[in-house]
TIMAR-290684 format. One record per residue: residue in one letter; x negated, y, z negated of N, C-alpha, C in turn. Coordinates in nm, 3 decimals. Layout:
> A/X/Y/Z/X/Y/Z/X/Y/Z
...
END
This chain:
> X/1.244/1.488/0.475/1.152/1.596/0.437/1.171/1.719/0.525
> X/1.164/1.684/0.684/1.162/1.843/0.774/1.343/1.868/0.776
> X/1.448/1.802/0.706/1.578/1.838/0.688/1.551/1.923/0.594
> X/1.540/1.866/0.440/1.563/1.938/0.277/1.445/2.014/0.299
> X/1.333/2.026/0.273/1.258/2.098/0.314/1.204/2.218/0.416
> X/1.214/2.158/0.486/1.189/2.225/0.651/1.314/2.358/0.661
> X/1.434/2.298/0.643/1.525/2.362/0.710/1.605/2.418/0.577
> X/1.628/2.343/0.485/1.722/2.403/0.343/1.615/2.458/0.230
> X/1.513/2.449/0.297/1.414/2.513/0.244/1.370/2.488/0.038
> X/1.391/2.341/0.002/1.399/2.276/-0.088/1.303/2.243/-0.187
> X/1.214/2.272/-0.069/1.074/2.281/-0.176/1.037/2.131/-0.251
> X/1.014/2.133/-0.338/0.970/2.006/-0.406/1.094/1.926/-0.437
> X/1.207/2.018/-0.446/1.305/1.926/-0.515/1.340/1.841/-0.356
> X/1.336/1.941/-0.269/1.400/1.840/-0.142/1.304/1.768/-0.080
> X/1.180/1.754/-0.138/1.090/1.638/-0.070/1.167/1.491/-0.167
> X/1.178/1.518/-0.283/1.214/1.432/-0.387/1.332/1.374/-0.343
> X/1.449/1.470/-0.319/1.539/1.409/-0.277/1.548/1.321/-0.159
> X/1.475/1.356/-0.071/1.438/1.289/0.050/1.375/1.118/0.023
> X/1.295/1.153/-0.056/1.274/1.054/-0.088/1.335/0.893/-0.161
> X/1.470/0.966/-0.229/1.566/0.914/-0.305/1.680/0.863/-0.170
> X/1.693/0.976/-0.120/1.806/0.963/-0.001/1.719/0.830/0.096
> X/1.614/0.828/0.114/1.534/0.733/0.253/1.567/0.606/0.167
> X/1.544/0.598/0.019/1.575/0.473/0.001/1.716/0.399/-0.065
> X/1.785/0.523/-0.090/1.962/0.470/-0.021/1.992/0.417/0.111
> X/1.942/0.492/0.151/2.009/0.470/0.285/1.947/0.310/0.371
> X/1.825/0.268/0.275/1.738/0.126/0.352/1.841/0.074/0.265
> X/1.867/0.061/0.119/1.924/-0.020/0.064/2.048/-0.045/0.071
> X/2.148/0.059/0.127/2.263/0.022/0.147/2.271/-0.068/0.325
> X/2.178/-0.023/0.428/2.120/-0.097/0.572/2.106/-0.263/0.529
> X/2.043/-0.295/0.365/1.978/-0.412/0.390/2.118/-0.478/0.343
> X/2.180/-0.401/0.200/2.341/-0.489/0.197/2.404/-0.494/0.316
> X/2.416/-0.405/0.399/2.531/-0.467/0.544/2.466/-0.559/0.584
> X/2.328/-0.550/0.630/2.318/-0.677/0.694/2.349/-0.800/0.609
> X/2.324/-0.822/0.508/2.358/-0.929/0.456/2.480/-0.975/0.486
> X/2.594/-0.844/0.404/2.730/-0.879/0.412/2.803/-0.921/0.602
> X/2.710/-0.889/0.690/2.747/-0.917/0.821/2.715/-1.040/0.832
> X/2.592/-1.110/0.815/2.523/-1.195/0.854/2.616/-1.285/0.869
> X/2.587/-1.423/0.940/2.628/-1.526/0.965/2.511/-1.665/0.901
> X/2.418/-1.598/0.834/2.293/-1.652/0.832/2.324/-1.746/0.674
> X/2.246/-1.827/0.643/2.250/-1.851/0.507/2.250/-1.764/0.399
> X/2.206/-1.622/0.429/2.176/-1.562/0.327/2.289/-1.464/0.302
> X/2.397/-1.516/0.421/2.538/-1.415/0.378/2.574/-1.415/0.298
> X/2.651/-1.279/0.215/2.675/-1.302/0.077/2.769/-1.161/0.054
> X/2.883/-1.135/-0.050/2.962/-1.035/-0.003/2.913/-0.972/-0.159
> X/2.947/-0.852/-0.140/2.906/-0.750/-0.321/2.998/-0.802/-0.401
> X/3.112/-0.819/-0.391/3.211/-0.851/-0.505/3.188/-0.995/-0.524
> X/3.087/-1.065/-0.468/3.072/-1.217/-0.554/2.910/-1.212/-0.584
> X/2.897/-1.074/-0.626/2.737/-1.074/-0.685/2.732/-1.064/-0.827
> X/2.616/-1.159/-0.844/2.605/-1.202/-0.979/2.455/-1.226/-1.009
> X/2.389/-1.257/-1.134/2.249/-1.298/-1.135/2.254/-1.408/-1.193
> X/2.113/-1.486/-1.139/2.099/-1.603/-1.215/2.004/-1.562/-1.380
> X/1.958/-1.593/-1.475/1.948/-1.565/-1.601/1.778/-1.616/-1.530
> X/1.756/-1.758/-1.551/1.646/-1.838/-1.445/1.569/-1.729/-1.366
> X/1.641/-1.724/-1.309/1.546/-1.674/-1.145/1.518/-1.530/-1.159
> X/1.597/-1.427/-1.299/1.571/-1.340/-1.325/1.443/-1.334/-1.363
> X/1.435/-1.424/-1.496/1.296/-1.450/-1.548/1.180/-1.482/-1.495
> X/1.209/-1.570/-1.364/1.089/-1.617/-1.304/1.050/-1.437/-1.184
> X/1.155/-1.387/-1.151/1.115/-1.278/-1.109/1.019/-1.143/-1.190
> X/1.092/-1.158/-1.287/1.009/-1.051/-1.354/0.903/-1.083/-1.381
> X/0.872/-1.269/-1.417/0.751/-1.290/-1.465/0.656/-1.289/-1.346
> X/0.698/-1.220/-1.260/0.585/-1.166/-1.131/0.576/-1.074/-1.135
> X/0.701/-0.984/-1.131/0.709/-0.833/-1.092/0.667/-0.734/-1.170
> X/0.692/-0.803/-1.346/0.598/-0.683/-1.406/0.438/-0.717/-1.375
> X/0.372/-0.762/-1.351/0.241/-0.780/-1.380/0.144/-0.689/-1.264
> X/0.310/-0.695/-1.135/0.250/-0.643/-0.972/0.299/-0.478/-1.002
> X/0.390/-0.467/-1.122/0.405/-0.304/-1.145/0.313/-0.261/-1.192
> X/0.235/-0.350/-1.322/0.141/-0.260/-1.425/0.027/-0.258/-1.253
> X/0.043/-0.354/-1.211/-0.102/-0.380/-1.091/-0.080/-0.234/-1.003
> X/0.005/-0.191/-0.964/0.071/-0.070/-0.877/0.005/0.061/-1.015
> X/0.076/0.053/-1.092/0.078/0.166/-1.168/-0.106/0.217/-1.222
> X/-0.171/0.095/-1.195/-0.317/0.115/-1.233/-0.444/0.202/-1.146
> X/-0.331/0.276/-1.024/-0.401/0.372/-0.887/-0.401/0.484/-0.983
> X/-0.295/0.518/-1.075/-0.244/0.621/-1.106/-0.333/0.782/-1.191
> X/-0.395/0.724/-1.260/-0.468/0.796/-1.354/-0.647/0.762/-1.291
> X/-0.681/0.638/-1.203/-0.837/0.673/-1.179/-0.772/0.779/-1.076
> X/-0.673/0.809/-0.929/-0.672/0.843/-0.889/-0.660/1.026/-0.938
> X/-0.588/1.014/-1.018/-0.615/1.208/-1.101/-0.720/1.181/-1.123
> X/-0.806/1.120/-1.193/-0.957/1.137/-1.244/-1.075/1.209/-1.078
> X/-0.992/1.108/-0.947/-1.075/1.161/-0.840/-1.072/1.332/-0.788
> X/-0.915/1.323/-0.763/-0.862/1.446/-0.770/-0.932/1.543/-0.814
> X/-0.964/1.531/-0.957/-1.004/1.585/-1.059/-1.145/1.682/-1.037
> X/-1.234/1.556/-0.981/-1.387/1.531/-0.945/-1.396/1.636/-0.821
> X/-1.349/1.573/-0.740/-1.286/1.660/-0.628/-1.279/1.781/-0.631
> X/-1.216/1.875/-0.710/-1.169/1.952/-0.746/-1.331/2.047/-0.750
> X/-1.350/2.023/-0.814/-1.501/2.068/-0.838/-1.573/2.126/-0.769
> X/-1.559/2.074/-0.618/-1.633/2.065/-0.499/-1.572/2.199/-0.423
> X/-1.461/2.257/-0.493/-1.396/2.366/-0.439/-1.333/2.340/-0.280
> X/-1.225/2.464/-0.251/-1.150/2.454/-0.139/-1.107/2.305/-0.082
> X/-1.279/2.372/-0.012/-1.291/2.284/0.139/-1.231/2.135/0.123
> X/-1.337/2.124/-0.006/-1.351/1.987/-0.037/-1.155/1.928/-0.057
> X/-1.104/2.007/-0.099/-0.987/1.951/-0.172/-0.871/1.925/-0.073
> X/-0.901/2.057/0.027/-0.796/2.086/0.155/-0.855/1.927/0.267
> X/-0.988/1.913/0.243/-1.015/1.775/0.340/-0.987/1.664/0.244
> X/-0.955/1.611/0.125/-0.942/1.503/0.052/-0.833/1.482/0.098
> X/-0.722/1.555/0.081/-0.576/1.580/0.085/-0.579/1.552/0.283
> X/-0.664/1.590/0.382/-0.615/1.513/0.514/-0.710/1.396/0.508
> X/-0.790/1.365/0.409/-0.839/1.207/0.481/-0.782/1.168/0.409
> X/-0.685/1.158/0.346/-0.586/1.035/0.275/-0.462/1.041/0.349
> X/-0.436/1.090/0.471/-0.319/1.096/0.525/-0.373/1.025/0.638
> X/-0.521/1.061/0.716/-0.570/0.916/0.792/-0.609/0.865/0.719
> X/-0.640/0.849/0.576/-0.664/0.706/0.554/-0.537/0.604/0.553
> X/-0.461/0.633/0.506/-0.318/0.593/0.538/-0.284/0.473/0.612
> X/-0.360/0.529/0.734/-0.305/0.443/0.848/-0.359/0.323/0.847
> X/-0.435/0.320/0.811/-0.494/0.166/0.753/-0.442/0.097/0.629
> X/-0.385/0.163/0.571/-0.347/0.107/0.450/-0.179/0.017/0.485
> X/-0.131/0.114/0.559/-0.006/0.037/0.570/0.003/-0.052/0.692
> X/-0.143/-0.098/0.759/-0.138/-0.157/0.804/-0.221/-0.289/0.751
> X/-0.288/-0.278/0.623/-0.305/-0.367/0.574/-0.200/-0.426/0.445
> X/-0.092/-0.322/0.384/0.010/-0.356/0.321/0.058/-0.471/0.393
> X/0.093/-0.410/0.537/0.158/-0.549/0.623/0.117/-0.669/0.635
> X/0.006/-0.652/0.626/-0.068/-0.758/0.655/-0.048/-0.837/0.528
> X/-0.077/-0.783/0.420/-0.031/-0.859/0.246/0.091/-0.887/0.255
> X/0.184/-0.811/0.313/0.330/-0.848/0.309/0.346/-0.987/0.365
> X/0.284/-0.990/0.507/0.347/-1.108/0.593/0.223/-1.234/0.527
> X/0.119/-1.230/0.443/0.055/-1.316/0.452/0.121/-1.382/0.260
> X/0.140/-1.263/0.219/0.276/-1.343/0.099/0.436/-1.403/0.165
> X/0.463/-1.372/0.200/0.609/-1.442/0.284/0.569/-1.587/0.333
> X/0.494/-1.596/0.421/0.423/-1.703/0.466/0.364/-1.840/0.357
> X/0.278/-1.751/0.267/0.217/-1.839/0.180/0.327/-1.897/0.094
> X/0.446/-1.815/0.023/0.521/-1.835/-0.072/0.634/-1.943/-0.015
> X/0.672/-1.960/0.105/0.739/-2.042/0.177/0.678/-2.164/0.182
> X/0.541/-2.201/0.250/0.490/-2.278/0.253/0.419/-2.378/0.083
> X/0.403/-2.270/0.034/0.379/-2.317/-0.141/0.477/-2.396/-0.202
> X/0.607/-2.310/-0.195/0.756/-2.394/-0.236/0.775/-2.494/-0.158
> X/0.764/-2.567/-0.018/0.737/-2.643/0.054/0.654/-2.784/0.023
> X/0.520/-2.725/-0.101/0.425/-2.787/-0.109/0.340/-2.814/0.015
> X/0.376/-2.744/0.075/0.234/-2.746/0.218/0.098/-2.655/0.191
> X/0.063/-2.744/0.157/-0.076/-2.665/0.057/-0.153/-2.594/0.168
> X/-0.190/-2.706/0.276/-0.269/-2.711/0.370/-0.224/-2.562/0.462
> X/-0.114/-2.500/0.449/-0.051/-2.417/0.533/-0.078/-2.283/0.461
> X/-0.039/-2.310/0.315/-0.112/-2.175/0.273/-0.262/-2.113/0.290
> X/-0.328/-2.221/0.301/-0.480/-2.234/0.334/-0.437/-2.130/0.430
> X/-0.411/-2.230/0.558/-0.401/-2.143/0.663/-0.394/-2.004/0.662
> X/-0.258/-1.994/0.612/-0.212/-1.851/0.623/-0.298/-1.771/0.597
> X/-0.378/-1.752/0.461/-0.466/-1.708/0.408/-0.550/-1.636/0.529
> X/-0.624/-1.792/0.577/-0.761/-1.711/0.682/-0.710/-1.686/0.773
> X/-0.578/-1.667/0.823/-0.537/-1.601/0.965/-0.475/-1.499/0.892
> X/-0.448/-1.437/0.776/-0.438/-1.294/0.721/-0.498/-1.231/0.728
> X/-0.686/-1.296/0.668/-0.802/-1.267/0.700/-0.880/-1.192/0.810
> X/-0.828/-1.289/0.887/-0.834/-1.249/1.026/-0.762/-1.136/1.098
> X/-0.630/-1.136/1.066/-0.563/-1.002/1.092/-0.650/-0.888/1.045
> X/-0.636/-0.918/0.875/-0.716/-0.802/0.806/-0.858/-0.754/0.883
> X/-0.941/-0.819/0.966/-1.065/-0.830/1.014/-1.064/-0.677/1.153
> X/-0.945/-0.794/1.238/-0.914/-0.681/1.367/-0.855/-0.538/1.310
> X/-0.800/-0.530/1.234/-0.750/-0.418/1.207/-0.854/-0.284/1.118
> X/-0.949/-0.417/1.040/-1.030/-0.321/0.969/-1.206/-0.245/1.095
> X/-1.185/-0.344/1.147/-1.306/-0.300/1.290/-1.207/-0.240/1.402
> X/-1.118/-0.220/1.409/-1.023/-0.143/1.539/-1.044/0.022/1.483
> X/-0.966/0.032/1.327/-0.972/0.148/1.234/-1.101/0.215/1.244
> X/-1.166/0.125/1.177/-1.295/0.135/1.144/-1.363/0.279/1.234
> X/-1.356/0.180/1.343/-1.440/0.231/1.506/-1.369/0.379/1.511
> X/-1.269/0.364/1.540/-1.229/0.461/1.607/-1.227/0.572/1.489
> X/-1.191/0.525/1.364/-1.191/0.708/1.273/-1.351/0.710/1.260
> X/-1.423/0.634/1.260/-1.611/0.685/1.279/-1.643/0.772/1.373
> X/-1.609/0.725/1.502/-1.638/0.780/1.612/-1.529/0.892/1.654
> X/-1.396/0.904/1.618/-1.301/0.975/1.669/-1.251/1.085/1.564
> X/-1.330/1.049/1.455/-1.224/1.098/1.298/-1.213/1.283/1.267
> X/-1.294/1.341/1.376/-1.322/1.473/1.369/-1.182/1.521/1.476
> X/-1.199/1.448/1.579/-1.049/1.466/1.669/-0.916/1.506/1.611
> X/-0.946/1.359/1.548/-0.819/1.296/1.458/-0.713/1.443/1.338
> X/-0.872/1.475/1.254/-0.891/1.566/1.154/-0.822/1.701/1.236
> X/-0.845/1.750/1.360/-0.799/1.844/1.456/-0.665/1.865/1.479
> X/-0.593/1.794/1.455/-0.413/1.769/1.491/-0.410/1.848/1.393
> X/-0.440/1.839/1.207/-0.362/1.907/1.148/-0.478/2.002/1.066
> X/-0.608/2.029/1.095/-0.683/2.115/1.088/-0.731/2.231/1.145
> X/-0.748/2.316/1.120/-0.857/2.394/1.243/-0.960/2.473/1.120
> X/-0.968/2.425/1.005/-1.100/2.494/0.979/-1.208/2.417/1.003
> X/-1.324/2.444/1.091/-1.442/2.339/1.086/-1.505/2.321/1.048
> X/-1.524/2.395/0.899/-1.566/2.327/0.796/-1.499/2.251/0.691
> X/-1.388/2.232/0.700/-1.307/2.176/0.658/-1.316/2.011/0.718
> X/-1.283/2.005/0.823/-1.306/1.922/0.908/-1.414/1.819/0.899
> X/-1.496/1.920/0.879/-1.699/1.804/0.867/-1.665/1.763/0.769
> X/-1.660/1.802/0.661/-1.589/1.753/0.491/-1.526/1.632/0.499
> X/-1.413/1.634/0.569/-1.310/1.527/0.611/-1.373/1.387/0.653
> X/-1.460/1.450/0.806/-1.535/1.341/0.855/-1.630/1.261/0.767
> X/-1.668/1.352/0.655/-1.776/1.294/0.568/-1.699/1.204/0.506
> X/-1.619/1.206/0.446/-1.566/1.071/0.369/-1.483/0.985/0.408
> X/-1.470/1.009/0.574/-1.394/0.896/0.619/-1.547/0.853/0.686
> X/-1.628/0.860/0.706/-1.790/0.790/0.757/-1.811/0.707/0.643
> X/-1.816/0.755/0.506/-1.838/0.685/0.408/-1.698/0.565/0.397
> X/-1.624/0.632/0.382/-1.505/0.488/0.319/-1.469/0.404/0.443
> X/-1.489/0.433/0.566/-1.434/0.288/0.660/-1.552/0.186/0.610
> X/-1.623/0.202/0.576/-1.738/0.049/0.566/-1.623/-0.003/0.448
> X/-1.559/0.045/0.352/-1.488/-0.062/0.286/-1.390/-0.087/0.307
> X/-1.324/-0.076/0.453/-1.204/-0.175/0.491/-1.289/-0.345/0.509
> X/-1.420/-0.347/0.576/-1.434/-0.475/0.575/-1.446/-0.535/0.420
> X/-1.473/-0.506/0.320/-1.495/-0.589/0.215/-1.313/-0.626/0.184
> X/-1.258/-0.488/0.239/-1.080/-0.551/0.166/-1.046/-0.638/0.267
> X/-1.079/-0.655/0.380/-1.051/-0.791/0.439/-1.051/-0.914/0.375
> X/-1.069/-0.954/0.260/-1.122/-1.041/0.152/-1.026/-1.097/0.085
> X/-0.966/-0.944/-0.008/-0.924/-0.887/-0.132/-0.754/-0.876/-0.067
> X/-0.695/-0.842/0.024/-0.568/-0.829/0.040/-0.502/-0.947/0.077
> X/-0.554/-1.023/0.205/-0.523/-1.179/0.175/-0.487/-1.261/0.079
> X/-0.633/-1.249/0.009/-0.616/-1.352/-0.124/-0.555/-1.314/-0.261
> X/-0.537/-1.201/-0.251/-0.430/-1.123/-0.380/-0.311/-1.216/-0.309
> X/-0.270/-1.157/-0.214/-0.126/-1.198/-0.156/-0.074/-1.365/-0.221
> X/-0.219/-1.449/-0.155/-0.182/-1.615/-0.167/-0.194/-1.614/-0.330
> X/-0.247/-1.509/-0.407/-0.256/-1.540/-0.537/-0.106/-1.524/-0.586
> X/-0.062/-1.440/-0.526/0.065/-1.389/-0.593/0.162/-1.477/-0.581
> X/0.158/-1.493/-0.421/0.225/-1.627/-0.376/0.283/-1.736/-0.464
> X/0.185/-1.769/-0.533/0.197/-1.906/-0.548/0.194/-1.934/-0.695
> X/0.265/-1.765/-0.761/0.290/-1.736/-0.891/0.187/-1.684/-0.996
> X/0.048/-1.629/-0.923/-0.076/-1.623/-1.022/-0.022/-1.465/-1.006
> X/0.073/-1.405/-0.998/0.040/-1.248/-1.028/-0.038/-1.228/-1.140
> X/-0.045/-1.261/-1.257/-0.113/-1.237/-1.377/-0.257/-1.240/-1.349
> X/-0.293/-1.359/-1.248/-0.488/-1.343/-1.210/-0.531/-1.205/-1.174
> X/-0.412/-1.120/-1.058/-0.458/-1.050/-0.969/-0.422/-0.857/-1.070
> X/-0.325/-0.864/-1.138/-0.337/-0.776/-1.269/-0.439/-0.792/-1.281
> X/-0.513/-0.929/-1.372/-0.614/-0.854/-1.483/-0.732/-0.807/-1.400
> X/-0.773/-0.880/-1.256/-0.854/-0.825/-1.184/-0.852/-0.617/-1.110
> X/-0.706/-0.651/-1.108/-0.673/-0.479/-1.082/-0.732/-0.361/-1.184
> X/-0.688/-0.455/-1.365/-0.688/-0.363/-1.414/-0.864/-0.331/-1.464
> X/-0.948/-0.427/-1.404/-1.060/-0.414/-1.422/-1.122/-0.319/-1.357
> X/-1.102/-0.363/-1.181/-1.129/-0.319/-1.081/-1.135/-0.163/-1.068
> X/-0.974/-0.145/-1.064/-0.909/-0.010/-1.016/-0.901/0.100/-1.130
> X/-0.926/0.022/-1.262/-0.880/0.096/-1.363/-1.013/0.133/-1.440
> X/-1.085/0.044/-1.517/-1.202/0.001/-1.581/-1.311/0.059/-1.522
> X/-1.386/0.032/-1.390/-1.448/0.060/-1.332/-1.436/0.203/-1.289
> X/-1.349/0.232/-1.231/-1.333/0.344/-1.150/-1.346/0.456/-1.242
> X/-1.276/0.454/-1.363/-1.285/0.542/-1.487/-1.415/0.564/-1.553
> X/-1.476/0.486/-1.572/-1.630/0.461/-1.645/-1.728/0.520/-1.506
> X/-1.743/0.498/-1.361/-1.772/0.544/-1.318/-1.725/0.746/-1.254
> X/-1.659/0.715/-1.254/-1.588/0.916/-1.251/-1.671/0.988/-1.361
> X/-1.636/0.912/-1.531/-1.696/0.959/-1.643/-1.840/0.997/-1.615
> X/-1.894/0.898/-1.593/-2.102/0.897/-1.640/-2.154/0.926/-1.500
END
């Protein structure tokens, strides 16, 4: 972004590209390692092939976790939208509390990440008892991280807002809806875990239709009335 952008002065197209280029460049990182490895999972490009099987059993996860992804898409313009309304202030602070809100998010992604890896290993295993586990020590991760966050953008979040603000009314705006939305990192302490072990263990389809209720259904009907 501060290359194509910043410096070639690219504008939208070079945020885009940036974006295209960051994930060449992971994906061609994750083939070397493979092709280096010494590990079981070594494997060279010219003896790549797919299984027909394992295709199917993939997709029959992956679409259900795309439509589940793709269902932020349109309540989130609807907020935007709402937002919008509220003029300036309001829009210039939406746009920085979603950049700290952020920071919680991809630290609870991780947390879904490592508590699906875990569960899905142990599931294929048939160690039932282990997915359990995993689960409430995800939980638990999810817990410290959502009261560490929590605390500190409540009490600190006007600071925080200061790095890339200086209007102060802008700012109070900001603080206002990060006061309001940290109380619901503790309820997703819940909800990111147990999506994960759901997915895990092949129920992507449970955790869709709950998304598309949730994120989609709800959120829309409420924006509306």
């Amino acid at each position: 972004d501060l290359l194509l952008a910043g410096v070639f002065h690219l504008g939208v197209l070079g945020t885009s590209l940036a974006t295209l280029l960051a994930h060449l460049v992971c994906a061609a990182g994750i083939l070397l390692i493979f092709h280096l490895t010494t590990d079981i999972c070594q494997y060279s490009l010219k003896n790549f092939s797919y299984d027909r099987t394992t295709l199917k059993q993939m997709l029959k996860t992956g679409i259900p976790l795309a439509i589940q992804s793709v269902m932020f898409a349109v309540p989130n313009t609807l907020v935007q939208f709402r937002i919008n309304e509220f003029g300036t202030d309001a829009v210039a602070a939406y746009s920085a509390y979603n950049t700290v809100d952020n920071f919680f998010w991809c630290y609870s992604n991780s947390v879904g990440a490592s508590v699906l890896t875990m569960a899905g290993q142990n599931y294929g295993n048939h160690n039932i008892a282990r997915v359990k586990k995993t689960c409430y020590c995800g939980m638990l991760m999810e817990m410290i991280g959502a009261v560490l966050t929590g605390t500190v953008f409540h009490f600190r979040g006007t600071e925080i807002f200061s790095l890339f603000l200086d209007d102060p009314n802008v700012i109070r705006v900001g603080q206002q809806m990060l006061e309001v939305m940290v109380y619901s990192y503790m309820i997703f302490v819940l909800i990111e875990p147990s999506s994960s072990v759901l997915k895990a263990i092949g129920s992507a389809g449970t955790t869709m239709y709950v998304a598309i209720f949730s994120i989609y259904i709800v959120r829309i009907l409420y924006l509306l009335f």
